[in-house]
Backbone as ProteinMPNN parsed JSONL, in Angstrom:
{"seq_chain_A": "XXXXXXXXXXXXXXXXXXXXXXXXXXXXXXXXXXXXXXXXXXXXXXXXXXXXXXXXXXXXXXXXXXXXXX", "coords_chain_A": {"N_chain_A": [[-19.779, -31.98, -36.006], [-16.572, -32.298, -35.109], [-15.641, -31.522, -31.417], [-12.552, -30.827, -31.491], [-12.482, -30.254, -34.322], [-14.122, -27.828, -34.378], [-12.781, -25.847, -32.557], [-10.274, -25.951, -33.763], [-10.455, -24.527, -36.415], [-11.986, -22.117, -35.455], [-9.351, -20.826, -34.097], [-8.313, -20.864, -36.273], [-9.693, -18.997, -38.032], [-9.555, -16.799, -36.076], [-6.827, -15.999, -36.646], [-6.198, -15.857, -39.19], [-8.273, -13.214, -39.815], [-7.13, -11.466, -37.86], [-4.423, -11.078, -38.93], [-5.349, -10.293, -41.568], [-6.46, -7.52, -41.036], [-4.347, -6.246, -40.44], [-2.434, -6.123, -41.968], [-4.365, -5.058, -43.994], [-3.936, -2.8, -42.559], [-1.213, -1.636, -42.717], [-1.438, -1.106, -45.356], [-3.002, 0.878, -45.309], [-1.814, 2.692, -43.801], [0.634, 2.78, -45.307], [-0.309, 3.923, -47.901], [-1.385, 6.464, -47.597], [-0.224, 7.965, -45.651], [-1.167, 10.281, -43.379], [-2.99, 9.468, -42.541], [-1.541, 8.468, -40.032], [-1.756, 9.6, -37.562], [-1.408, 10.727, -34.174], [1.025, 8.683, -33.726], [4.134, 7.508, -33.574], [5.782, 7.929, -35.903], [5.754, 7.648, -39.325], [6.982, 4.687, -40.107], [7.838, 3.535, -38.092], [5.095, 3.163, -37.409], [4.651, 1.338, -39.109], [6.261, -0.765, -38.99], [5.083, -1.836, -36.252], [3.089, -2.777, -36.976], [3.292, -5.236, -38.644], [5.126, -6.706, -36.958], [2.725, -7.712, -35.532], [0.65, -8.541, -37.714], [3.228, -10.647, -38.199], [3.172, -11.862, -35.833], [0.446, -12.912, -36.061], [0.689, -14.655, -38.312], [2.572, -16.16, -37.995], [1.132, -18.027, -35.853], [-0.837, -19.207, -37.815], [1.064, -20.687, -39.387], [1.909, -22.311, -37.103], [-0.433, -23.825, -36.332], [-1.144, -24.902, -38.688], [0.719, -26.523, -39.537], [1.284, -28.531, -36.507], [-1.389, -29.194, -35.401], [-3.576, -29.308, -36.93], [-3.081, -31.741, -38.654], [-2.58, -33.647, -37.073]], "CA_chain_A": [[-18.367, -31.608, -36.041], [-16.495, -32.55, -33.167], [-14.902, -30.441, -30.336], [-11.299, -30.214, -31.875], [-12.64, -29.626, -35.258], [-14.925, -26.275, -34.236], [-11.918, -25.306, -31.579], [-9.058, -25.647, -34.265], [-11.161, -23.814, -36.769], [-12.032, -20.782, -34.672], [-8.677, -20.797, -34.164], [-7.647, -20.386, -37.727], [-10.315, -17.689, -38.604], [-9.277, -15.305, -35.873], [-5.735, -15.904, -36.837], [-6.813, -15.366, -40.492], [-9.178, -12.269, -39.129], [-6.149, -10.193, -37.568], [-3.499, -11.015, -40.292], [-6.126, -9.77, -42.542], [-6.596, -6.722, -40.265], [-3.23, -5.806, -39.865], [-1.916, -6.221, -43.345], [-4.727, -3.828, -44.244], [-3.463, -1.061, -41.703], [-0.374, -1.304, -43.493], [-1.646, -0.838, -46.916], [-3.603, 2.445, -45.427], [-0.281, 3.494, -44.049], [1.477, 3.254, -46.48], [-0.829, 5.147, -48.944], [-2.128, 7.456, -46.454], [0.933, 8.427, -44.077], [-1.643, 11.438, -43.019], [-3.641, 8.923, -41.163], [-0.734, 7.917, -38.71], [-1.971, 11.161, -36.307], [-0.186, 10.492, -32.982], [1.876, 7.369, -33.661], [5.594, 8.388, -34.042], [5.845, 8.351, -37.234], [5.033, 6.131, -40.225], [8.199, 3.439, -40.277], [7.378, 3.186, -36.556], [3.689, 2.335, -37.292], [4.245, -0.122, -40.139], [6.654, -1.405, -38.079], [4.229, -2.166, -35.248], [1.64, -3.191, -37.602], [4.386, -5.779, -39.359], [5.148, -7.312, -35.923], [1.148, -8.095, -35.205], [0.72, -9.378, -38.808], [3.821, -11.805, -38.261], [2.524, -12.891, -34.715], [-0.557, -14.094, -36.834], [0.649, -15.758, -39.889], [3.488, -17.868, -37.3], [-0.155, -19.019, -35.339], [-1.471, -19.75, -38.774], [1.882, -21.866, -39.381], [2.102, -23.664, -36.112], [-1.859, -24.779, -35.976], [-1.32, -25.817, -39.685], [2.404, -27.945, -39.216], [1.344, -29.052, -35.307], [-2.284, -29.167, -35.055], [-4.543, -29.573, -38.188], [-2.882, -32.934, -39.408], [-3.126, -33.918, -35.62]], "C_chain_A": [[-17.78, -31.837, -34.65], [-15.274, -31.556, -32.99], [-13.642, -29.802, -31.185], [-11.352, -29.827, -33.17], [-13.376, -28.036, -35.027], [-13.597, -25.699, -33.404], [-10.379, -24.235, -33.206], [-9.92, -24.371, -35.802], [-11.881, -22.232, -36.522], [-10.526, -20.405, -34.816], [-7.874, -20.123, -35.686], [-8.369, -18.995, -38.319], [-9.861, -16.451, -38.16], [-7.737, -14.829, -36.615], [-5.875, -15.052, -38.733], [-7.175, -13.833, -40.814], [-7.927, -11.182, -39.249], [-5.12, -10.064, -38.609], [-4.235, -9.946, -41.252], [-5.856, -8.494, -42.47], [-5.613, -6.063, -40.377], [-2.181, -5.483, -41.215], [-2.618, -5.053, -44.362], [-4.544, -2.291, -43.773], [-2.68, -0.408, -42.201], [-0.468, -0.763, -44.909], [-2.374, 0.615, -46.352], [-2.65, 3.421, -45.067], [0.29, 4.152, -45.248], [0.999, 4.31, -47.758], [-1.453, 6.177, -48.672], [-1.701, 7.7, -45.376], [-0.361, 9.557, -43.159], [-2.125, 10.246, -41.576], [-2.97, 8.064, -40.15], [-1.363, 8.825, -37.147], [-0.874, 10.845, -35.775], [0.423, 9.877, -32.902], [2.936, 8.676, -34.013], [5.959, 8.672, -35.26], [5.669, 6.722, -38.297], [6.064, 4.948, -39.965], [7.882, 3.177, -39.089], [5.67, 2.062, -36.445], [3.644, 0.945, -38.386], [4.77, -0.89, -39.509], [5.785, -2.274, -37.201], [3.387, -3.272, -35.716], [2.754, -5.23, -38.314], [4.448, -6.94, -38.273], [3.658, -8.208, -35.658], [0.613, -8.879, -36.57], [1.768, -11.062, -38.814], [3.703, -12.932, -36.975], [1.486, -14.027, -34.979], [-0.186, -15.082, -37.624], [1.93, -16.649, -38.592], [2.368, -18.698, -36.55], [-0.901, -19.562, -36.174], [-0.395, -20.957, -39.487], [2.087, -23.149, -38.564], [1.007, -23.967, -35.965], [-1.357, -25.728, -37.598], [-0.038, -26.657, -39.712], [1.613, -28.385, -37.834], [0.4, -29.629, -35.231], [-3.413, -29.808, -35.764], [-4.6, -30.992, -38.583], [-2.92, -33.949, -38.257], [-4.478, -35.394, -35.445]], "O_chain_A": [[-18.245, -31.661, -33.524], [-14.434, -31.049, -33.733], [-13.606, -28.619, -31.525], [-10.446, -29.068, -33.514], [-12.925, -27.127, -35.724], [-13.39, -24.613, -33.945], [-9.934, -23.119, -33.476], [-9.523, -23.209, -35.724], [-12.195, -21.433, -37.404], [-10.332, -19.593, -35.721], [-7.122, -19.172, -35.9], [-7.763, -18.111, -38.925], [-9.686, -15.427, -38.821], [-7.486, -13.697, -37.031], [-5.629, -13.912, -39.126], [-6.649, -13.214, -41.74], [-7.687, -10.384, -40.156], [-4.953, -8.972, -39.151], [-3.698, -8.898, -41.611], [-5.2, -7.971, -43.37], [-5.93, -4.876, -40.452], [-1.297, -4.627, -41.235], [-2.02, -4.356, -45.182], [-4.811, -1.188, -44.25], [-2.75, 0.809, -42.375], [0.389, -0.067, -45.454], [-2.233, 1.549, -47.141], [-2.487, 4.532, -45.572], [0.394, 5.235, -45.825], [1.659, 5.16, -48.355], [-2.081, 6.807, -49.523], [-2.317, 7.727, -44.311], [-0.21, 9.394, -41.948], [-1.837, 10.17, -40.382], [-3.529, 7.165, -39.522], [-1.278, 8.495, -35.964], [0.234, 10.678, -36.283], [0.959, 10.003, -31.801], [2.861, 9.846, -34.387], [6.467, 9.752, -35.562], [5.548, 5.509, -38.124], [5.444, 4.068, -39.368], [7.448, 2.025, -39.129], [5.296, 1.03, -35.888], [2.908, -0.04, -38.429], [4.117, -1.891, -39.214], [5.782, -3.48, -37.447], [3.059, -4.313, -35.146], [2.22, -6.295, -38.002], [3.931, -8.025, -38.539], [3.723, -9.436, -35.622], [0.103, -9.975, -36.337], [1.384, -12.165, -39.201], [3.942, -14.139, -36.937], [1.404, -15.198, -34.607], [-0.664, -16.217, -37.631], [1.897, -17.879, -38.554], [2.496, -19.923, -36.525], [-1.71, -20.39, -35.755], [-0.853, -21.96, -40.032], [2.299, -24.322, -38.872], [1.086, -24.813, -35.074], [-1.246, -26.954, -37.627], [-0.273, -27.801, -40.101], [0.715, -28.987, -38.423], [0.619, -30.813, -34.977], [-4.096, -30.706, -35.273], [-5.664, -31.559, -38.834], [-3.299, -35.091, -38.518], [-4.953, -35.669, -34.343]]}, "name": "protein", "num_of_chains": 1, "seq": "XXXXXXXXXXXXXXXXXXXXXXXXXXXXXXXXXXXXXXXXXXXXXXXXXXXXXXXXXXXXXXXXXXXXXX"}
């Protein structure tokens, strides 16, 4: 496999990885406000969580439009 195939590939898993991650925080939110503890409050934390989910999936857009077909 060469270099820019294992690189861009890593690339996509973590991106993959945290989306994943982050999309599940929200789903425990949301059905389990209890387990916010110290965050400000729930709309605050999905919020947060929402932001970090859409950081991923736009690095999972611009490798696959910029990079992939490359």
């Amino acid at each position: 496999m060469l270099m820019r195939e294992t690189i861009l590939k890593a690339l996509l898993a973590h991106a993959r990885g945290d989306l994943q991650k982050h999309l599940a925080n929200i789903e425990v939110i949301m059905n389990n406000p209890v387990g916010v503890g110290d965050h400000p409050g729930v709309v605050e934390s999905i919020e947060a969580e929402l932001h970090m989910a859409a950081k991923y999936e736009e690095q999972l857009n611009l490798i696959n439009k910029y990079l992939k077909g490359s």
